[in-house]
N, C-alpha and C positions, 0 to 999 in steps of 0.2 A: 339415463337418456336426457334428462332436464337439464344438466350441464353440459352435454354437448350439443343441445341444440341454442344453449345462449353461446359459445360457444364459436359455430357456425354461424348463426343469427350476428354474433358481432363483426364477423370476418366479412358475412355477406356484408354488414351497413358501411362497415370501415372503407367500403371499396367505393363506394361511393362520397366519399367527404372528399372537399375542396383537394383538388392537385393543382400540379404545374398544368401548363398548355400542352404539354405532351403524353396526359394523360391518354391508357388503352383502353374503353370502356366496352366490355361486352354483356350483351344480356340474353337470355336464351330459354327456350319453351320447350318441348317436345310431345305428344303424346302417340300412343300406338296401340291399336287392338289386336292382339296375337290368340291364337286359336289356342295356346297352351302356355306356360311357363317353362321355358327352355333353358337352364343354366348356361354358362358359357362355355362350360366342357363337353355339351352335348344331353347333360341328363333332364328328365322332366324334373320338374317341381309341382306342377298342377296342372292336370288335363284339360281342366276348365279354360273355356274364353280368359282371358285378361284383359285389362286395359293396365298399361305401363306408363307412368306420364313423371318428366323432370320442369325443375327451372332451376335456372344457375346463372350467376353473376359475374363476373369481376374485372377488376381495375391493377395497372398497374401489376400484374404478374400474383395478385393475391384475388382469390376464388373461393364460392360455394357453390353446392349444389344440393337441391333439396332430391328426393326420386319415390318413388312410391310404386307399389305393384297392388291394381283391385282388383280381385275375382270377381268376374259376373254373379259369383252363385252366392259369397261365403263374405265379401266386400271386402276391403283393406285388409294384403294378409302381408305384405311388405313397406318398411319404409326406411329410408336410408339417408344418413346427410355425412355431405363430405366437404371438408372444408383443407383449403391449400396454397400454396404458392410456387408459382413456375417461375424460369427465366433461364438467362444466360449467364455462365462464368467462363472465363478464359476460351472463350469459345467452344464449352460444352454446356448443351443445354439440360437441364434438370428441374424439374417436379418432386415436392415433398410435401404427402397427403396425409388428411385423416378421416376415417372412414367408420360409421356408425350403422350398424344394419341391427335390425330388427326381423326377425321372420314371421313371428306371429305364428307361429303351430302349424308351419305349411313343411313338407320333405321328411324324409327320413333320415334318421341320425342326423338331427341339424342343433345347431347352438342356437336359441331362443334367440339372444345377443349377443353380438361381435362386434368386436372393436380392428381394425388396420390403421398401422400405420405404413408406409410406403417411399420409397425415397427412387427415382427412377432418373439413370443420366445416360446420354448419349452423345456423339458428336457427330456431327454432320460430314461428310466427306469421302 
């Protein structure tokens, strides 16, 4: 994990050094109290309250994102960094991520750590 978070860590500061005038600069927070740990497919991961909370960066079409999941009861049982770059080619646009998760002993049959990579394109019209 210590090399993907230098990693992430350089993608997020990179985004930030000197651009042209046309630089895209976004910066972003979120957090969220959820009654339970819902996966995206639908299944639990933990009955317990949560708190869910990100922050995430970026410039110029290159991005991080730090994300973390606390159980009320059991504390830090997720943490995730994803570091990437979007944009446009030829008129399709495309996103190509990487993605570091950690679960910490939360689910059933779960991988400790996982690694995604990701490449996603679409065109508009």
């Amino acid at each position: 994990m210590r090399k993907t978070a230098w990693i992430a860590g350089a993608t997020m500061l990179a985004t930030f050094l000197p651009h042209g005038a046309e630089s895209d600069t976004t910066v972003g927070a979120n957090i969220t109290l959820n009654g339970a740990y819902v996966a995206s497919p639908g299944f639990v991961l933990e009955e317990e309250p949560v708190i869910q909370s990100s922050v995430m960066a970026g410039r110029n079409g290159f991005y991080g994102m730090l994300w973390s999941n606390v159980n009320t009861a059991k504390g830090l049982t997720e943490a995730d960094i994803t570091t990437g770059y979007g944009g446009t080619y030829r008129g399709m646009d495309f996103d190509a991520s990487y993605n570091f998760f950690d679960l910490m002993g939360i689910g059933q049959d779960k991988t400790e750590e996982s690694m995604n990579c990701g490449l996603r394109c679409r065109k508009k019209g």
